[in-house]
C-alpha positions, -999 to 999 in steps of 0.1 A, spaced: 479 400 -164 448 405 -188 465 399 -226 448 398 -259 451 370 -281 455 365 -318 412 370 -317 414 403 -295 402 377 -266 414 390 -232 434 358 -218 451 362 -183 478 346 -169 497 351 -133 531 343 -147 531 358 -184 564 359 -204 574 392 -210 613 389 -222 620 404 -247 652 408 -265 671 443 -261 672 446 -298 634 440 -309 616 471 -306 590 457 -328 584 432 -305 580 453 -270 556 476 -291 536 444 -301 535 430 -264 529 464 -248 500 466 -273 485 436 -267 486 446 -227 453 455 -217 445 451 -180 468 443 -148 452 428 -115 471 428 -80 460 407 -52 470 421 -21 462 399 14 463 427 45 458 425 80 424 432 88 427 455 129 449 438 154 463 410 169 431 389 189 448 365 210 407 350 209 406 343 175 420 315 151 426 319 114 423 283 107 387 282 117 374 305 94 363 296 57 391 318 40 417 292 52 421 265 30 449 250 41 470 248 75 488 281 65 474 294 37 444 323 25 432 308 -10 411 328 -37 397 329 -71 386 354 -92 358 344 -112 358 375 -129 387 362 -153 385 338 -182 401 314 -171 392 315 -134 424 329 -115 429 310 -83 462 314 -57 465 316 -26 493 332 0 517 309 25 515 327 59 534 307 74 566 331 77 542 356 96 547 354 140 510 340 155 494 346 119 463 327 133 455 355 152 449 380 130 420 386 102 427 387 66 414 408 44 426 408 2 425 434 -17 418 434 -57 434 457 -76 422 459 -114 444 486 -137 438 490 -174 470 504 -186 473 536 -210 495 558 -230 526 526 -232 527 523 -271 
């Protein structure tokens, strides 16, 4: 989530606080305002299963059971990365993540 600051400085963060009490109307219109871009990471199987091929050798996997990423496009640098783990043989597939970037209009 892409917010401005007191500057007008986009700052992101992957876990921004949005609550907001039910009787401040002043402040949802201030936080929706200060919204100004949304990005979704989205890790998707790339074809099918290859019974050949091993996940853990290839330079996306950072970890035993893991697909790490950064987006330097952000200030600061996003980095994450998704567990796999709970996925049957997920060594045999490829991996392929999606970025989504969405600049959000008309919520004021």
């Amino acid at each position: 989530i892409g917010q401005t600051d007191s500057d007008g400085n986009i700052s992101y963060s992957s876990a921004p606080d949005f609550a907001i009490a039910p009787s401040s109307k002043n402040k949802a219109f201030d936080e929706r305002a200060k919204l100004k871009i949304v990005k979704i990471y989205l890790l998707v199987q790339n074809g099918r299963k290859d019974r050949d091929y091993d996940f853990r050798n290839s330079p996306e996997s950072s970890s035993p059971s893991s697909y790490s990423f950064s987006d330097n496009d952000t200030s600061p640098p996003i980095s994450d990365s998704f567990n796999l783990s709970a996925i049957t043989d997920w060594w045999n597939y490829r991996w392929k993540l999606i970025k989504i970037s969405v600049v959000p209009r008309n919520l004021n």
